[in-house]
N, C-alpha and C positions, 0 to 999 in steps of 0.2 A: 530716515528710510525705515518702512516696515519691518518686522522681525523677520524671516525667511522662512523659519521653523518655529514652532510652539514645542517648548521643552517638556518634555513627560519624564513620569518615572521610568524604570527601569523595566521590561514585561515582556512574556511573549508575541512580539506583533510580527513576527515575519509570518507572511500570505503570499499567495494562497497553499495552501500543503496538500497533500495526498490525502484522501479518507480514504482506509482500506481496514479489510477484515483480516485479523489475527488468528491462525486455528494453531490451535495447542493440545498436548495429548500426554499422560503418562499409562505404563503399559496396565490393558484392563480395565483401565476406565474411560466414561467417553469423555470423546472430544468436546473441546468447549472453542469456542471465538469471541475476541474482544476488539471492539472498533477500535482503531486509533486513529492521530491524526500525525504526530509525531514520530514523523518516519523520514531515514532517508538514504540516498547512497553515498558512501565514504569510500569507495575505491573500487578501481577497474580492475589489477591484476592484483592479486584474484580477485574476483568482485565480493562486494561486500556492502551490507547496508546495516543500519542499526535501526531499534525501536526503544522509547522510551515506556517504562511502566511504571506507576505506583506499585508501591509496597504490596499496600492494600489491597489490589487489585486480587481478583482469584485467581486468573491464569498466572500470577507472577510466579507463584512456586512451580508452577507445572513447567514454563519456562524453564527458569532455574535449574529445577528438578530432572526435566527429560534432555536437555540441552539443547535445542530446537525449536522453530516455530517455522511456521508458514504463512508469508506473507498473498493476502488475493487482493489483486489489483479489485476495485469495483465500478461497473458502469451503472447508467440510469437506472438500468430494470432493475439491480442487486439495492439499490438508494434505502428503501424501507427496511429492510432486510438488517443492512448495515447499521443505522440509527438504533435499531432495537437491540443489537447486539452490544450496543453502545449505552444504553439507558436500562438492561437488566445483566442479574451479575446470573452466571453461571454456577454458583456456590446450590443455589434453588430453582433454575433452570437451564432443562436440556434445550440451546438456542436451536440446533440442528432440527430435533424433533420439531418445536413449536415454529421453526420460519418455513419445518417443509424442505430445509435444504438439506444436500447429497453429499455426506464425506465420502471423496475419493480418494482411494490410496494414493500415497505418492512413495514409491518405491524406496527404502531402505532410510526410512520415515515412520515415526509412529502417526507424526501427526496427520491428520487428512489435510486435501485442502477444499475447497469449496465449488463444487461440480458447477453451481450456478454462473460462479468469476468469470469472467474471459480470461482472467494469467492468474499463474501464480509463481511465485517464488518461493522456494525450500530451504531455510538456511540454518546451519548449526552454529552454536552460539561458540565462540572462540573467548568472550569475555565480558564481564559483566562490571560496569563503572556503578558505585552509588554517589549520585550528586544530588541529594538532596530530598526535595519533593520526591523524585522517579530517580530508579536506576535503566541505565542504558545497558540493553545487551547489543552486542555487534556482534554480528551472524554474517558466515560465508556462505556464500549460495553458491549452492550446490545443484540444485536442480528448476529449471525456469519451465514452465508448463504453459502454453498457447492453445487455446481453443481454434479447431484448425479453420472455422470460417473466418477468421481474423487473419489469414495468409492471401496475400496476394496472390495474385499471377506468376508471378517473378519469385516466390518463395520469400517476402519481406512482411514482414509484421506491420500491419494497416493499424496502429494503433486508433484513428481516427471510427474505425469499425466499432472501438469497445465504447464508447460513449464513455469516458472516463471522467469522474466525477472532482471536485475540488473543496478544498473548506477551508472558509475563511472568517474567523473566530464566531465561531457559534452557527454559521450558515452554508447551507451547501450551497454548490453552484455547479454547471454542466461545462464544458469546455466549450471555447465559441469556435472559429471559425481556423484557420491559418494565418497567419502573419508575416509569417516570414520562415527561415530555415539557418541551420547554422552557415556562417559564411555568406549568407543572403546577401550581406554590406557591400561588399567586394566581388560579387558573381558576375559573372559577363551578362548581357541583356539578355541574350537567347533562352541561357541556362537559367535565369533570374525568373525569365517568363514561364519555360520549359515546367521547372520543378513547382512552379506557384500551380501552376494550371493543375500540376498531379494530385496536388493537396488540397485543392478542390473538390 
C-alpha cells in the first residue's frame, strides 16, 4: 500500500495565518510597523495574543523597550501597504509617511494604530520568551478598536465586511466564501440554514 504521508523535515508549515501590520512606538519618536505573519491568540480570560519577532528586526527593541504593540487586523485594500511594511525596515524609513497611512491614537498607548485597518488590537506585553530564531512577546489586550462600518445592525462585528486577508508561506490570499459556523455539525436544519443564509 502506498505511503499515506511524504515525511519532511521538521519547519514552519502550519497555513494559513493572519498577515497583519505591527505599529510600535517609543516616547518621541515615530511610530514605525512591521508585517508579520506569526501571530496568534493564546487565551480568552484575559485575552491575550502573542507575536513572534526577530532579534534583528527594528521594531524588536521598541517592543521590548516600550512594552507594547498594536496589533491591525489587514483587509484587501491595506494588502500593498502591508507587504512593503514587510520588505522595508523602518531603521531608514518612515513607513507611515511613505504608504500615506494615519497613526491614530489609541488611548493610554504610545503606539498608534493604523487609521487605514478595519480592527485593531492594543496589547501590553506581559512577557517575552527567547526561542531561538525570534522571541515571542505575549501581550494582553487591552483595547480592540472596530472601524464602525464593520458593525451590523444588531451591534456584531461583520467580520466578512473587512476583507480580511491570509498567508500562506510566501503568498497572500483573500478569504473565500462561508462554510460553515462553529457548532454547524450538530445544528438543527432551520438554524443550520437560518445562520448559513446570514453569512452569505
Amino acid at each position: 500500500m502506498a505511503e499515506l504521508f511524504t515525511s519532511l523535515k521538521p519547519g514552519t508549515l502550519l497555513s494559513p495565518v493572519p498577515a497583519v501590520m505591527v505599529s510600535c512606538a517609543l516616547l518621541g519618536q515615530k511610530p514605525n510597523i512591521i508585517t508579520l505573519a506569526w501571530v496568534g491568540t493564546v487565551n480568552s480570560d484575559p485575552p491575550m495574543c502573542s507575536i513572534s519577532v526577530r532579534k534583528e528586526r527594528h521594531s524588536h527593541p521598541i517592543i521590548r523597550e516600550s512594552g507594547e504593540f498594536v496589533i491591525n487586523l489587514c483587509g484587501e485594500d491595506q494588502l500593498k501597504d502591508m507587504d512593503y511594511c514587510g520588505v522595508r525596515s523602518g531603521r531608514d524609513t518612515d513607513k507611515f509617511a511613505q504608504r500615506r497611512l494615519t497613526p491614530v491614537p489609541v488611548p493610554g498607548f504610545i503606539a498608534p494604530a493604523v487609521g487605514e485597518c478595519p480592527l485593531y488590537l492594543a496589547c501590553r506585553v506581559t512577557s517575552v520568551q527567547e526561542l531561538g530564531s525570534h522571541d515571542l512577546f505575549l501581550g494582553k489586550i487591552e483595547q480592540v478598536g472596530v472601524k464602525s462600518g464593520l458593525m451590523d445592525e444588531n451591534g456584531k462585528i461583520s467580520l466578512s465586511r473587512a476583507k480580511l486577508v491570509a498567508y500562506n508561506h510566501g503568498v497572500y490570499y483573500a478569504l473565500g466564501p462561508a462554510l460553515g459556523f462553529f457548532g454547524y455539525s450538530v445544528a438543527a436544519p432551520d438554524v443550520l440554514e437560518r445562520r448559513m443564509k446570514d453569512l452569505r
